[in-house]
FIDO-210894 format. One record per residue (C-alpha): x, y, z. Coordinates in steps of 0.05 Angstrom, whole numbers, plus 32768, in hexadecimal, padded with zeros to 4 digits. Layout:
N
XYZ
...
This chain:
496
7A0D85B1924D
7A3F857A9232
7A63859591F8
7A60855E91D1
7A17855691CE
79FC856F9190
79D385AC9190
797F85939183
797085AD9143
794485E4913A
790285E59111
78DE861B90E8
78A3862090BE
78A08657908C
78728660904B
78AD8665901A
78F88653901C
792886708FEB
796A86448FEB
79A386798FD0
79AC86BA8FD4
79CA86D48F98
79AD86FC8F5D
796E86D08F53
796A86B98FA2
796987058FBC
793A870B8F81
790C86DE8F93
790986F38FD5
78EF87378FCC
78BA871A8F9B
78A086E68FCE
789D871A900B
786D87388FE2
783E87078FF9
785586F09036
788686FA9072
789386BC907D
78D586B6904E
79138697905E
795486A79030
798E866B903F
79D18673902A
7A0986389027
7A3A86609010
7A5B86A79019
7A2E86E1900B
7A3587088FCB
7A1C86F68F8B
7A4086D78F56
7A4287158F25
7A5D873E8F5E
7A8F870F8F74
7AAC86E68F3A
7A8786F78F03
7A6D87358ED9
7A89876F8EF9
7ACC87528F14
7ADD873C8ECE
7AC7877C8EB7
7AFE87A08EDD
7B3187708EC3
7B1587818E7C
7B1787D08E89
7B5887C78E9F
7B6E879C8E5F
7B4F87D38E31
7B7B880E8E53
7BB687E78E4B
7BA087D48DFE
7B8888218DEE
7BC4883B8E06
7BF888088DD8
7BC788198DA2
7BC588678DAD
7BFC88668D74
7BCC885F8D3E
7BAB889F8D50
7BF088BC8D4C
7BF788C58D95
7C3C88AB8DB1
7C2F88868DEA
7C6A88638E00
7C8A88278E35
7C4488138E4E
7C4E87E98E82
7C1C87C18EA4
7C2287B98EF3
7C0287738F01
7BFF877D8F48
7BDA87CA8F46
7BA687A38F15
7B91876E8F3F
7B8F87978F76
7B5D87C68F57
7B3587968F44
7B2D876F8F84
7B2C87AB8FA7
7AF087BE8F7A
7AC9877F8F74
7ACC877D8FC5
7AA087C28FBE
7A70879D8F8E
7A6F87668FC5
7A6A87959001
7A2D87B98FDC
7A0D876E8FDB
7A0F8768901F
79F487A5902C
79B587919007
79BA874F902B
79B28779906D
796E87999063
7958874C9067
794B873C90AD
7977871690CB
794086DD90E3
793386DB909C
797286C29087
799586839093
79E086619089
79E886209079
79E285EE9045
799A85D7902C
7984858F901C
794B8576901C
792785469047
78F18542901D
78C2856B8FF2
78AD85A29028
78E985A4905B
793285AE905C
796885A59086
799885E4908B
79DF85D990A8
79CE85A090D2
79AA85D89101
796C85E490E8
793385C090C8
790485F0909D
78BA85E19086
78A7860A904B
7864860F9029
789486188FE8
78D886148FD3
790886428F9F
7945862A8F8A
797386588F79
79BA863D8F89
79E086528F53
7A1686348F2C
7A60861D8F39
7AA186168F02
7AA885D58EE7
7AE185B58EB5
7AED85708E93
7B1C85398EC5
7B5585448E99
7B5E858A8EB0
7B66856B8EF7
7BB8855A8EE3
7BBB85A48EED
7BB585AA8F39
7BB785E48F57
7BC886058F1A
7B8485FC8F04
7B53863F8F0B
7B1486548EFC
7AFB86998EF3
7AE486898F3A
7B30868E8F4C
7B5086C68F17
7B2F87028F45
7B6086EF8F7E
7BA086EA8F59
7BCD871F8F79
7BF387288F43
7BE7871D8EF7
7C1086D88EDF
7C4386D28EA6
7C1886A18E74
7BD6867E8E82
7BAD86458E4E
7B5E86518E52
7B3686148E3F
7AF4862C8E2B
7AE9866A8DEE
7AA586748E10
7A8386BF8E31
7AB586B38E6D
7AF786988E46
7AF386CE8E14
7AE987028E3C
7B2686F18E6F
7B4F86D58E38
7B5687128E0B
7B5887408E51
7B8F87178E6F
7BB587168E2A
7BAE876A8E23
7BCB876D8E6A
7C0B874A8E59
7BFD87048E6C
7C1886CE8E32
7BD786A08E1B
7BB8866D8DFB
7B6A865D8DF3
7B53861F8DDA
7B0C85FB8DCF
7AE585C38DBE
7AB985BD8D83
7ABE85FC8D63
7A9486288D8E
7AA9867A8D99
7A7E86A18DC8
7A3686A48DC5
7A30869C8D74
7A0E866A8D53
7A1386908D12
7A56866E8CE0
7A5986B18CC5
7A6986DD8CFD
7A8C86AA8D21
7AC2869B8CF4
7AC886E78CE6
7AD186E68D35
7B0086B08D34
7B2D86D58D00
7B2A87168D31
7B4186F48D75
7B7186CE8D51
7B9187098D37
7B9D87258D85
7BAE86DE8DA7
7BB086938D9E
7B7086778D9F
7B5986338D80
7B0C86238D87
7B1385D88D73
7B5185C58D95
7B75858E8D8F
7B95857F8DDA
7BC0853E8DE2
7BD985478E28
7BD685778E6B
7C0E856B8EA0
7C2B85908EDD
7C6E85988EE9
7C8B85BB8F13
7C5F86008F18
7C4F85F98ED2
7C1385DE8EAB
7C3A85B98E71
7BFD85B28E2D
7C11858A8DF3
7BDC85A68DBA
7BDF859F8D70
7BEA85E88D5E
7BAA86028D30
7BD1861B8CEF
7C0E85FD8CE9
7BEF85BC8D00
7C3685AA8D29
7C3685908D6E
7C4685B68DA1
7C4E85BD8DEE
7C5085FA8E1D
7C5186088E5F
7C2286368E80
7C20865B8EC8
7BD686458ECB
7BA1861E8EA7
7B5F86428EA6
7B1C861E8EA5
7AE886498E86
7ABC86048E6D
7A7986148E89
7A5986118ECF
7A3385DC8EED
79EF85EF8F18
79F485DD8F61
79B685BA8F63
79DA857A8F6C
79E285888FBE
7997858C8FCC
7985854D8FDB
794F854C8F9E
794684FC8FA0
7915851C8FDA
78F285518FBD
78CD852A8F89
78E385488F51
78EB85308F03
7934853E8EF8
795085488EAF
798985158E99
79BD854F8EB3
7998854A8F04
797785918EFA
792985958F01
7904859D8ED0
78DC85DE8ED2
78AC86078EA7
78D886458E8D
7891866F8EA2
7887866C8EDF
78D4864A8EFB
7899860F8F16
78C585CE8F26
78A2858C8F05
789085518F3B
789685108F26
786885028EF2
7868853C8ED5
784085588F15
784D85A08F1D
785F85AD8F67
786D85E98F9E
78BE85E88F89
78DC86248F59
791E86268F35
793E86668F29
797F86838F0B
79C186578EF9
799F86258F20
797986158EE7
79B0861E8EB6
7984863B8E7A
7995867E8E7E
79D186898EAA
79D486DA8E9F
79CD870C8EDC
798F87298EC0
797A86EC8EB0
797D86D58EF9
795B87118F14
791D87018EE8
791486C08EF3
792186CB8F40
78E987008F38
78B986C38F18
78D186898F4B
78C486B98F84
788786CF8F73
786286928F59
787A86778FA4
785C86A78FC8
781286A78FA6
781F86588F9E
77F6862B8F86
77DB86688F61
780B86748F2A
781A86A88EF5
784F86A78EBD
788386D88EBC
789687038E7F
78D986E58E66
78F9871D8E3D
791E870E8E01
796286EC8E04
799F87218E05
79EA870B8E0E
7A24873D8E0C
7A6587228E10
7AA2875B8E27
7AD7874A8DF8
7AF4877E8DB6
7AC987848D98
7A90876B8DB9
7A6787398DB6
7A1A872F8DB6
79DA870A8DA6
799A87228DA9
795886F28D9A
795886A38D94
799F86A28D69
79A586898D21
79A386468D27
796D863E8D5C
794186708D29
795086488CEE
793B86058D0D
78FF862E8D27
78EB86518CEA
790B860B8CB9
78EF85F18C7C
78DD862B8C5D
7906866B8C53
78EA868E8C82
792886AD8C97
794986EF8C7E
799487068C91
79AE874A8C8D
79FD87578C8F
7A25878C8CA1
7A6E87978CAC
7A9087C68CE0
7AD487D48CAE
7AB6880B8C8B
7A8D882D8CBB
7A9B88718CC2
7A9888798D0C
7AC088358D1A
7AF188518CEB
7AF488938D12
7AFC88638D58
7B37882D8D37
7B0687FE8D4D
7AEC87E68D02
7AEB879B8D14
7AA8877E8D0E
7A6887588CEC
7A1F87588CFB
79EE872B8CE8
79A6873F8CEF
796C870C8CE7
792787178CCF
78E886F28CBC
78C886F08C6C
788087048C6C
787587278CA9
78C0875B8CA1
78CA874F8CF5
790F874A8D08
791D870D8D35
796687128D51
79AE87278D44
79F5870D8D51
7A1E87438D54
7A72874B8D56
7A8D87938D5B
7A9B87C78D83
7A7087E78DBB
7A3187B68D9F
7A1B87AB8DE4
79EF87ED8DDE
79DA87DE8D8C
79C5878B8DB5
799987B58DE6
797B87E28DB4
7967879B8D87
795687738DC6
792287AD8DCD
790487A98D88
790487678D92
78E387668DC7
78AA879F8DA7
78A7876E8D73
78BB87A88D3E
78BD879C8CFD
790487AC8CD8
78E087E58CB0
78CB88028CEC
791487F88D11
792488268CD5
78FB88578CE5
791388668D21
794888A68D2A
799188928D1E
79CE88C48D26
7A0288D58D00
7A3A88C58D0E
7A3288868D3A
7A4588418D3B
79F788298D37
79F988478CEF
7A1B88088CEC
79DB87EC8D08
79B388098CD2
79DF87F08C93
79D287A28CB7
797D87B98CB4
797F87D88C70
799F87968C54
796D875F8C7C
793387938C62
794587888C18
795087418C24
7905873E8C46
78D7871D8C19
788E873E8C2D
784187358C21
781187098C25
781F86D28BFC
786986C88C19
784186D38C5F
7815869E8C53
7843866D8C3C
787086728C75
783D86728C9F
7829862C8C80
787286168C96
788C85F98CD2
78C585DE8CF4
78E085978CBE
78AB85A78C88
């Protein structure tokens, strides 16, 4: 055969086809082989999900390797002399990629116990609403479709005078060695989390923001009280001011206006990191031939239920969005879920059933912690707005005996609740260890308790949920309850 002659492509016709296997793709695989054999998992990319390979538990390691470093320098205050800590940059990042490639390697263990005829490599596009081409080598006919191709890093064009000094957390986990000074851009879950870790292991930062935003919170209260903590530990500005960004050299050179003194300064950093949000890689299908409505950002447009992709004219169709794809939930849990819904809604299609979405949980690794647990304060107030339906309870880690005990009294709580009927609604949370008190409220929540009956529930002494239980006792004496305030909130409704 002439070696220039292309190879004839290759055709197959399967009931579903699952583009992406990360969390949600290998997700929605097992679902849809539930009802059929006939599934084909592509993958563009390398194997190994996001959370395993640049995302949850590689910054994770970073982060338990920042809190040795910061427990040790602070080991003082229990009167215990702990002295010349030095951190080895090098023996860090090693561990780290050493143990994220475990976390990866366990991945593609998983990934073996799928056939290997069920899998493919290549790109996906499509050709139009029931085939796709795959690499250039195969064309695949598919009763129905899930998208789940996940997300990529993306950054405004001014970052671009960077060069190759711009990262992304995409990037950090291969550093062989920890740099002398790095600016994030972005005080989001991933900037925050990185920042303060990179600044506890020695490395000389600055964060800065746009518009005000810190973390998940949409609460003033617990924001600014977060604000005032991280700026205590390291620079970081959540409405920046940013004149210029310039290489030179093997520097990053930032003229900013500096947030308290209001001066103008510029500094040169090692490395500019974007943490600014990801973008969903939807934008390489080919959807102009699927026949698809597409939102003003190119994503489908789906029903959060049952992951079911809209046709044009508002047609429902055999296509399914799962995951980051989709970019309403971008959360490993989240993705799992959803990839559980997309796949299994495929595989009885065009029967359909909707999924149970659980209530929305964020956690956020920084000290102390971070979370949110329900709708958040704002998106409850303009849900619940034009009456005063709404009752906050506050509570304050500085005086609680067992964050006393731990030197870890930093912290606020805000708990939400609604008049009339006592249920509790959501949290934002800012303290330390609140990733287990978010999980205990994210399962009220989701029983629908009522905050008298979240009191009546067991609670040790001593513990950092006591903590917990000073926010409940406060939003239960705010409650107003019976059945006239029932009634009248009832009455009410979103602009009355």
């Amino acid at each position: 055969m002439d070696d220039t002659e292309e190879s004839p492509m290759q055709h197959r016709e399967v009931d579903i086809a699952i583009i992406g296997a990360g969390s949600a793709g290998l997700s929605a695989w097992h679902a849809a082989r539930k009802h059929s054999d006939s599934v084909v998992l592509i993958e563009g990319g390398e194997y190994g999900t996001t959370c395993a390979r640049v995302g949850c538990m590689p910054s994770k390691l970073l982060i338990a390797a920042a809190e040795a470093a910061h427990q040790a320098r602070d080991a003082g205050g229990f009167g215990i002399r702990v002295s010349g800590v030095e951190v080895d940059g090098r023996a860090v990042m090693a561990r780290v990629r050493e143990e994220r490639d475990g976390f990866v390697g366990r991945v593609f263990t998983s990934m073996k116990r799928i056939p290997e005829e069920d899998r493919l490599t290549g790109h996906a596009r499509f050709e139009d609403p029931h085939t796709l081409i795959v690499g250039e080598h195969t064309r695949v006919t598919a009763r129905a479709v899930v998208i789940a191709t996940g997300s990529r890093p993306t950054w405004p064009s001014m970052f671009d005078a960077a060069g190759d000094r711009l990262v992304t957390n995409d990037a950090v986990f291969e550093w062989e060695d920890l740099p002398e000074s790095v600016a994030v851009f972005g005080p989001g879950v991933i900037g925050l989390e990185l920042g303060q870790a990179l600044h506890r292991l020695g490395v000389r930062l600055r964060m800065f923001g746009v518009g005000g935003a810190l973390g998940p919170f949409q609460d003033e209260v617990v924001r600014d009280y977060a604000d005032r903590t991280f700026s205590e530990e390291f620079s970081v500005d959540p409405d920046a001011k940013v004149e210029s960004i310039e290489r030179d050299g093997d520097a990053v050179v930032i003229t900013f206006v500096e947030r308290d003194s209001g001066e103008t300064l510029t500094e040169r950093f090692d490395y500019l990191l974007a943490a600014t949000g990801r973008r969903t890689n939807v934008d390489r299908l080919g959807l102009e031939n699927a026949g698809l409505a597409l939102d003003d950002k190119g994503v489908p447009r789906f029903n959060r239920f049952t992951l079911q992709c809209l046709g044009e004219g508002d047609d429902p169709g055999h296509i399914f969005i799962a995951g980051d794809a989709n970019q309403a939930l971008p959360l490993l849990h989240e993705a799992n879920s959803e990839g559980r819904i997309a796949g299994d809604n495929a595989g009885r299609f065009p029967e359909l059933r909707a999924g149970r979405r659980n209530v929305p949980l964020a956690i956020v690794f920084t000290e102390p912690q971070m979370a949110t647990v329900g709708e958040g304060h704002a998106e409850l107030e303009k849900r619940l707005g034009g009456c005063d339906c709404l009752a906050v309870g506050e509570a304050s880690f500085e005086d609680q005996g067992r964050a006393v005990v731990m030197r870890r009294n930093r912290g606020l709580m805000r708990l939400y609740g609604e008049h009339g009927s006592g249920e509790f609604l959501g949290a934002e949370l800012f303290g330390p260890r609140v990733e287990h008190m978010a999980h205990l409220l994210a399962w009220a929540l989701e029983q629908k308790l009522s905050v008298s009956e979240m009191l009546a529930m067991p609670w040790y002494h001593p513990v950092l949920e006591e903590g917990l239980r000073g926010g409940l006792r406060d939003l239960n004496a705010n409650l107003q309850q019976g059945p006239a305030i029932t009634e009248r909130c009832m009455e009410c409704g979103p602009g009355d």
